[in-house]
N, C-alpha and C positions, 0 to 999 in steps of 0.2 A: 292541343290544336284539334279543332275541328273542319272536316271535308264536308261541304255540304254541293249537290248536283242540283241544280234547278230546270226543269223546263217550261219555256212559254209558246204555246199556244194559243195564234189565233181564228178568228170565223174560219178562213180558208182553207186550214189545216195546217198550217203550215207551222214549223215548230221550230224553237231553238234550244239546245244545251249550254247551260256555262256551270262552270265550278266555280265555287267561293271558298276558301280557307278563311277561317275566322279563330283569330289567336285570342286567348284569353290572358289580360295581362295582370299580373300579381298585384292587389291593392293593397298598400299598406295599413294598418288601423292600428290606432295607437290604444294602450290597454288604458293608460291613465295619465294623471298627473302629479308629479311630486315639488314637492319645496323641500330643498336641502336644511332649511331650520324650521321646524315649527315651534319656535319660542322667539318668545323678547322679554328684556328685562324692564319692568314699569322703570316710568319718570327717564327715559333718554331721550335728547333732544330730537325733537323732528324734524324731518323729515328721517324714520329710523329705518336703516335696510333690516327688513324679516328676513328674508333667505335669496334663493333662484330656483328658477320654475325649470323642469324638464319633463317634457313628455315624452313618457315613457312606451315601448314598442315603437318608434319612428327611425329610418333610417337617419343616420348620425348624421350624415351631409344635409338633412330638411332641418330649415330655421325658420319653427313655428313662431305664431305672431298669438301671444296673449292678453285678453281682455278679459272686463268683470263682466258679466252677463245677469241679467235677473231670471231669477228660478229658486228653489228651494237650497237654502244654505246662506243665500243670499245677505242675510239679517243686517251684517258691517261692510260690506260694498263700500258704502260714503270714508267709512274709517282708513282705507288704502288706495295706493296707488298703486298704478304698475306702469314702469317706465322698462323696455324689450323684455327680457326675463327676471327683470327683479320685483321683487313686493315691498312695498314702504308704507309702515304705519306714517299718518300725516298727520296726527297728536300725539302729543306724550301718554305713551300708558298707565292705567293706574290702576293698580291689583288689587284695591281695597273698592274699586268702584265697580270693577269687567276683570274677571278671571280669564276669558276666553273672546275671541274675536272668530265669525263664521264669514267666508267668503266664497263667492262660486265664482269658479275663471273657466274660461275657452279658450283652448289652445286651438290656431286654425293651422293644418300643416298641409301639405303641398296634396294629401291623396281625402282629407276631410275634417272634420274636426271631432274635439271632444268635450264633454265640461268637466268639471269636478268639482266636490265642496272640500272646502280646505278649511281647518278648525286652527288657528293662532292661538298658543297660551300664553299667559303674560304670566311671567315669574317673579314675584313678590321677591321686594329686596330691603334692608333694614331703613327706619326711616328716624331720626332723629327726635324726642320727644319735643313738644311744643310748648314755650315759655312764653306766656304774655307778661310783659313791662309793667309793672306796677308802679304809683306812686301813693304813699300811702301818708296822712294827717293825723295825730295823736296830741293831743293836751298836754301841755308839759303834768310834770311828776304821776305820769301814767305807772300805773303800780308795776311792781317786778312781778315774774313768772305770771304775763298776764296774755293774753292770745292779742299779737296784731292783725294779724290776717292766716288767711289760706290760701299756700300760693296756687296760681290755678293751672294746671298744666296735663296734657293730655297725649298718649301717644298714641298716636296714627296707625299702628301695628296690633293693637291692642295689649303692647309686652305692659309690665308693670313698670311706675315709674317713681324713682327714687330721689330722695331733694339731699341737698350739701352748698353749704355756704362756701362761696370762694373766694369772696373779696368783701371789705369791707367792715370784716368783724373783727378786727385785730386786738382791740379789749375784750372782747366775749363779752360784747354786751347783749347781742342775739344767740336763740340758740333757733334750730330749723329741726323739727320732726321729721329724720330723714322716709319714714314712711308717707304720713298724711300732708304733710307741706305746711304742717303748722308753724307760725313763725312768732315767738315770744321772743319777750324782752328781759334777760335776766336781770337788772336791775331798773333803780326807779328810770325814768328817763328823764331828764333836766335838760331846758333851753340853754 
């Protein structure tokens, strides 16, 4: 607390004192901002909760109001929501496309505000390889151990992917190159 004495003076000389007390009051300033998760797993449906926001250094009774603001970090702004303290991806993620999502939020809390850039990672998760439907036309008496096709199929992970017949060969009349996806015919084939 500060004592301060003032006098005024005017033409006539005439003069007056007053005192003023001037209280300095305690400002709070928040140091940051945190999200209780910074990850998400790609491919969950959306609208997906990421975490909840707490600004940090504010007294516990202030119930700051968070927005996305444009400034540096900014880059996925469009990519989230934010409904009171939570963050929600508002697409499904996809780890094979965007590793990482940047977003800058404003916390505004009862004594000022703050911003912060917050980095989202998306955690790659297995993905099932990809089998396109064939239908395939051969000449009758197509010779044995002859190539009918190659089946085409790719995995989205980049893992390696292995072929196996499951149905439909119960004479062993196909065989399938469980490596290349080659698909012969062991014997002649006849209409």
């Amino acid at each position: 607390m500060y004592i301060v004495k003032v006098r005024s003076t005017d033409s006539g000389l005439l003069s007056l004192e007053a005192t003023f007390s001037i209280t300095v009051e305690d400002v709070v300033e928040a140091t940051g901002i945190a999200l209780s998760s910074g990850t998400i797993k790609e491919n969950m449906t959306a609208p997906s909760l990421v975490g909840i926001l707490t600004t940090l250094g504010i007294d516990a009774t202030d119930r700051p109001a968070y927005t996305l603001v444009a400034g540096a970090g900014d880059s996925d702004n469009e990519d989230v929501d934010i409904d009171g303290d939570k963050v929600y991806l508002n697409a499904p993620a996809d780890f094979e496309a965007k590793q990482f999502y940047y977003i800058r939020i404003r916390s505004t809390y009862r004594d000022g505000y703050i911003d912060a850039e917050i980095q989202i990672d998306v955690l790659n998760e297995p993905e099932p390889p990809v089998v396109r439907d064939m239908a395939i036309s051969r000449p009758e008496d197509w010779p044995a151990d002859s190539s009918l096709t190659t089946i085409d199929a790719f995995d989205p992970d980049g893992d390696i992917t292995a072929y196996l017949i499951t149905a439909g060969n119960t004479d062993g009349i196909f065989e399938l190159d469980q490596l290349t996806g080659e698909l012969k015919a062991n014997e002649v084939l006849d209409f």
